[in-house]
C-alpha positions in Angstrom: 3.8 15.1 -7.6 4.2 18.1 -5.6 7.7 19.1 -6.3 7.4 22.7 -4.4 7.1 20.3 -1.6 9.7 18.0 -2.2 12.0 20.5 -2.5 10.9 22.4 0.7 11.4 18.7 2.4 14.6 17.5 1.0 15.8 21.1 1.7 15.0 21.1 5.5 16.5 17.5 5.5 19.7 19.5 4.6 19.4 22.5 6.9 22.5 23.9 7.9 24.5 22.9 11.3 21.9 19.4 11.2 21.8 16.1 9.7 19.5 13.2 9.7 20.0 10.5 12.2 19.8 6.8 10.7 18.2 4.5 13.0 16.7 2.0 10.5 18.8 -0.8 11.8 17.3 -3.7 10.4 16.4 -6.7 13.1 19.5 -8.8 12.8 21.8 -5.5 12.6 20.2 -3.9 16.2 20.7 -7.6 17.5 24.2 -7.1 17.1 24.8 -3.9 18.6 22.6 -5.1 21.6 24.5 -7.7 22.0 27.9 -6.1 21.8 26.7 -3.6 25.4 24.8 -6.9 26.7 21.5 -5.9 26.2 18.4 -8.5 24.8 17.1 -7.1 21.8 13.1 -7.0 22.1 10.8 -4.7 21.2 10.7 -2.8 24.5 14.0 -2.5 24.3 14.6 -1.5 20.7 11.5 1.2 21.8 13.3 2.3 24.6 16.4 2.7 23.1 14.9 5.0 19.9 13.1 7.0 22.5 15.7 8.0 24.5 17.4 9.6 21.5 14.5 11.2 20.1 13.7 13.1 23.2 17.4 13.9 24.3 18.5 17.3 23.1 20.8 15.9 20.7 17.8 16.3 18.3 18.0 19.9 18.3 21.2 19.5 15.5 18.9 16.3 13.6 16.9 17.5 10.6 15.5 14.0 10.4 15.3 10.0 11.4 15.9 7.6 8.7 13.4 4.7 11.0 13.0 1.2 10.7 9.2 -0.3 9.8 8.4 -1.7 13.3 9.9 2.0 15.1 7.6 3.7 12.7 4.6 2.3 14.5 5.7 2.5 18.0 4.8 4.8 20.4 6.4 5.3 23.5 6.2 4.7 27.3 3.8 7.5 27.9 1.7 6.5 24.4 3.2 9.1 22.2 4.2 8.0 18.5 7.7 7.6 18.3 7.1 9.9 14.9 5.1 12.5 16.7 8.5 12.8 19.5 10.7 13.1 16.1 7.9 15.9 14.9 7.7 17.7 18.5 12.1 18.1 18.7 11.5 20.0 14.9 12.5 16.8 12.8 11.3 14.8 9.8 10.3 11.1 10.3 11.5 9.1 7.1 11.6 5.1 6.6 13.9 2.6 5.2 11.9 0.8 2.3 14.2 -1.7 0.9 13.8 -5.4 1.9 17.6 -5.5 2.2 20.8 -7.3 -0.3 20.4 -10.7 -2.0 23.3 -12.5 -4.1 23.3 -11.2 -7.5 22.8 -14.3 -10.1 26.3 -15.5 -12.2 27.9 -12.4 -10.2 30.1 -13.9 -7.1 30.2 -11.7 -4.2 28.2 -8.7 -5.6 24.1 -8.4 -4.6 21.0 -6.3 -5.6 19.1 -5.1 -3.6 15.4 -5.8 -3.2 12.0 -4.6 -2.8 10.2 -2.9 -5.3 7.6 -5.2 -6.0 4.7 -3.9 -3.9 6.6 -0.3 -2.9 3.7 1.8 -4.0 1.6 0.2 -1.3 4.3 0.6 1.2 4.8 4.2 0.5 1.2 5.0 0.6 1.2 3.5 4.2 4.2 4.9 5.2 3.3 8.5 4.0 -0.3 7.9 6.0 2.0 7.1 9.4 3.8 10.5 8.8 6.9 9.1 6.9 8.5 12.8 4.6 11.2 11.0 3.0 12.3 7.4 2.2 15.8 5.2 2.1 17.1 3.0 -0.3 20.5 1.4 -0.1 22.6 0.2 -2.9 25.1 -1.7 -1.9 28.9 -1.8 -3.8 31.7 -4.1 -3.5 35.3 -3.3 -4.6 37.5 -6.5 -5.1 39.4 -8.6 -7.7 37.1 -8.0 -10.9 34.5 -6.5 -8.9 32.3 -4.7 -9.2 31.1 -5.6 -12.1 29.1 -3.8 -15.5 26.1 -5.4 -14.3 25.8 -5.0 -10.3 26.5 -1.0 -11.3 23.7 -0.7 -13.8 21.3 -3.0 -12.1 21.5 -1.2 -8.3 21.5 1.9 -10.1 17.9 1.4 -12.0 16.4 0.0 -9.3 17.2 3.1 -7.4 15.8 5.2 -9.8 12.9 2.7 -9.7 12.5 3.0 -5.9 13.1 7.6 -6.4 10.6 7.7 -9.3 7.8 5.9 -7.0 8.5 8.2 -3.8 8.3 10.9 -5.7 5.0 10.1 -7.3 3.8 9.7 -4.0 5.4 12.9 -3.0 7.7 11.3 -0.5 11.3 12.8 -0.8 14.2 9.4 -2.0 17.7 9.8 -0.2 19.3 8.1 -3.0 22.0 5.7 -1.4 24.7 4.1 -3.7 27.0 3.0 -1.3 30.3 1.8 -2.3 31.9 -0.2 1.1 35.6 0.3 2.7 35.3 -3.2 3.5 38.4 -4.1 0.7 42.2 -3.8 0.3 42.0 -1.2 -2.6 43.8 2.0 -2.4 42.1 5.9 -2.3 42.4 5.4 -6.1 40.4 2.8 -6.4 37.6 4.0 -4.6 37.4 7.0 -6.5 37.8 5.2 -9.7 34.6 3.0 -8.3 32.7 5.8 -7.2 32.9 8.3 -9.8 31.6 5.2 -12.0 28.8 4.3 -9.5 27.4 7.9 -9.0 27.4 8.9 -12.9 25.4 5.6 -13.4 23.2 6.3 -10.8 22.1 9.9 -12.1 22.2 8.8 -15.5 19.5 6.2 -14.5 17.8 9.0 -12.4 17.2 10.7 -15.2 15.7 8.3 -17.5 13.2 7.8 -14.8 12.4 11.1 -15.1 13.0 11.7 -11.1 13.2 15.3 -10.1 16.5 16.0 -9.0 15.4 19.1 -6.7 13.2 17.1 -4.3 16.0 14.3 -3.7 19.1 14.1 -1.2 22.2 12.1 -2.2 23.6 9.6 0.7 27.1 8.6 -0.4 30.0 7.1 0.5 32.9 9.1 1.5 36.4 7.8 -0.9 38.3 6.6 1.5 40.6 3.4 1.2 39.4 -0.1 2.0 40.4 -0.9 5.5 42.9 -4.0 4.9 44.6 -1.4 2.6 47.1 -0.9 5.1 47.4 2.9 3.6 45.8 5.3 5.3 44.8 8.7 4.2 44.9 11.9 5.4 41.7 13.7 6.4 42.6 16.7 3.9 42.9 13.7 0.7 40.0 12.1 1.8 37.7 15.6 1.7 39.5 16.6 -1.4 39.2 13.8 -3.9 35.8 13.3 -2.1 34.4 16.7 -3.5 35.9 16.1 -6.6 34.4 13.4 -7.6 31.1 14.7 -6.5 31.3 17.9 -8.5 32.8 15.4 -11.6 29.4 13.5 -11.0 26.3 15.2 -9.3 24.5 18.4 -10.6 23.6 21.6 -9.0 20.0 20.5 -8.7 20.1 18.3 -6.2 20.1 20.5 -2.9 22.1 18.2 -0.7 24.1 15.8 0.2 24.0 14.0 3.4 27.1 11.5 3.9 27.1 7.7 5.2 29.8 7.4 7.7 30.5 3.5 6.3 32.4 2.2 9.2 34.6 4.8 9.9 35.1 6.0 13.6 33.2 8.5 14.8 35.4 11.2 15.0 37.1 10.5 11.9 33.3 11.0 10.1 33.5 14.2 11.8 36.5 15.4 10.6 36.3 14.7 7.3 32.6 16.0 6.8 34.0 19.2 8.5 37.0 19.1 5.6 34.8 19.1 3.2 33.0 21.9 4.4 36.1 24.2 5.3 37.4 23.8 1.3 33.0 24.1 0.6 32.8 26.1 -3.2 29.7 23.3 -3.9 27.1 23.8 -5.0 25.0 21.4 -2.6 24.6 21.2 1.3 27.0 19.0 2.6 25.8 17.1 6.1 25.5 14.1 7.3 23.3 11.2 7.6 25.2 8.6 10.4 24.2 5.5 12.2 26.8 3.9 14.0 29.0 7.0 13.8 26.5 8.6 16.0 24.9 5.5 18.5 27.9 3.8 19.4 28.6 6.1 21.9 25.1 7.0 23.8 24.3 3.4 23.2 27.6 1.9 25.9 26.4 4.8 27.8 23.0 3.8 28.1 23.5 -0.4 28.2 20.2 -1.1 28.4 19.9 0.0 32.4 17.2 3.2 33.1 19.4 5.0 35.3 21.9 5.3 32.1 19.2 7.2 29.9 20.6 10.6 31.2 24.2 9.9 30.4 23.4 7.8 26.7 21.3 11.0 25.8 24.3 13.5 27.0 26.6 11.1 24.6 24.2 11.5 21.3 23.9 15.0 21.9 27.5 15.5 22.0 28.3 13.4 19.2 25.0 15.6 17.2 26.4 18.6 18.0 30.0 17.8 16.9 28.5 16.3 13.2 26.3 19.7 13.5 29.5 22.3 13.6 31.3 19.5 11.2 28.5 20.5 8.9 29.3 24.0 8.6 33.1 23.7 8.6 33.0 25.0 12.5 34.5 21.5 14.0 37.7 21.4 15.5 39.7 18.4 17.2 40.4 20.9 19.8 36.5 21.8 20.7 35.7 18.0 20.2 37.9 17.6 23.0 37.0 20.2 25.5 33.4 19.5 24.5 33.5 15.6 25.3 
């Protein structure tokens, strides 16, 4: 392990005024947002979708791409490898490695997720097809007695499983224990959840003996669940969010990159940019969006050519605005002259 190197890596991954782009969607998950603009989900199309993105100027504020295993084999129209187009615009090409959520045995409604038996492999392969950094996502519920004592402890050792094996292959883990909004629990709650969820998580980290300098956090904001019915304000959300991150993360790991976990886009703007107005952390705080940042150039672009222009003009705006959020230079008032 080459931890001057992981730390140089997870570092750039963190850079200020950019964040890492995840476009790992899984086959059944792309499926759906193709369908939803009316477009047929193949692998031309699923290529000529990630292209347009990686070579709009939008990639000037992405530090990296989070990709999916069949994107990090394609190349594109003209033969280039979709990694080398993410290398050329000045990011990092990372992978998803998990093999997704399964049903957690005698634990209704909760799941694990999978995929560590043969990782080592995968990682060699992916680090040999230009992968810098890997993905793993944990996956929490919040509910009536849930989540449980052992869907905590179990997604957060085999995340420290899953860190422990990229770094001995000196790939850099986003660690991703992501508790979901999906409920009807309050703020409260979700704090409660979280602050239990991230101190397992480095607790575990540590008995693995994973170096906390060449790893990047991925977390959930605390928001409330959305059948709450309670809303919260974009200043509650950013301040109970940082304090349950400096209750539960240390200084060593150099950043944090957010999951935007079904909120709307601009609302995963605003409270990234919150967080970094009140800043006094010890960590970069970015962000590390999917949906938050493709459901806009991807209506635009619909799956017709002559869109390309106009779905590229739509990520780079929606880049840029998560690029000022993550130096606290957003405002609702540039968001709008800027759209």
């Amino acid at each position: 392990m080459d931890l001057v190197e992981l730390n140089r890596v997870a570092n750039a991954m963190v850079a200020p005024g950019r964040g890492i782009l995840a476009a790992d969607e899984s086959g059944g998950t792309i499926k759906k947002r193709f369908d939803a603009i009316g477009v047929e989900s193949s692998e031309d199309t699923r290529r000529d979708y990630r292209e347009l993105l990686f070579r709009s100027k939008g990639m000037a504020s992405v530090s990296g791409v989070i990709l999916y295993d069949e994107t990090i084999r394609q190349k594109g129209k003209d033969g280039t490898p979709l990694v080398k187009l993410i290398e050329q615009a000045g990011a990092l090409p990372g992978i998803k490695v998990d093999k997704g959520t399964k049903p957690l045995p005698f634990c209704p409604g909760e799941t694990i997720t999978e995929g560590l038996d043969g990782l080592r492999e995968r990682l060699i392969e992916y680090r040999n097809l230009g992968a810098k950094f890997c993905k793993w996502r944990a996956v929490i519920d919040i509910g009536p007695s849930i989540p449980s004592y052992n869907a905590v402890n179990a997604n957060a050792q085999a995340l420290a499983r899953y860190a422990a094996l990229c770094q001995e292959e000196n790939l850099v883990p986003i660690v991703e224990p992501e508790v979901l909004m999906d409920g009807d629990h309050g703020i409260d709650r979700c704090f409660e959840v979280t602050e239990w969820v991230l101190k397992t998580v480095y607790r575990e980290l540590y008995y693995a003996r994973v170096k906390l300098e060449g790893t990047v956090l991925k977390p959930n904001m605390v928001v409330p669940g959305k059948k709450s019915g309670k809303p919260a304000s974009v200043e509650e959300v950013a301040e109970k969010t940082l304090r349950v991150l400096k209750a539960c993360v240390p200084p060593a790991v150099p950043g944090i990159a957010f999951l935007s976990g079904g909120q709307s886009e601009v609302e995963a703007t605003a409270h990234l940019d919150a967080m970094n107005k009140i800043g006094n952390v010890p960590w970069k705080l970015t962000f590390s969006y999917g949906r938050a940042l493709q459901a806009a150039p991807q209506k635009a672009w619909s799956g017709k050519p002559e869109n390309v222009g106009a779905a590229q003009a739509a990520f780079a705006h929606r880049a840029a605005m998560n690029g000022l959020a993550s130096t606290g230079k957003w405002s609702a008032d540039l968001e709008k002259r800027a759209a």
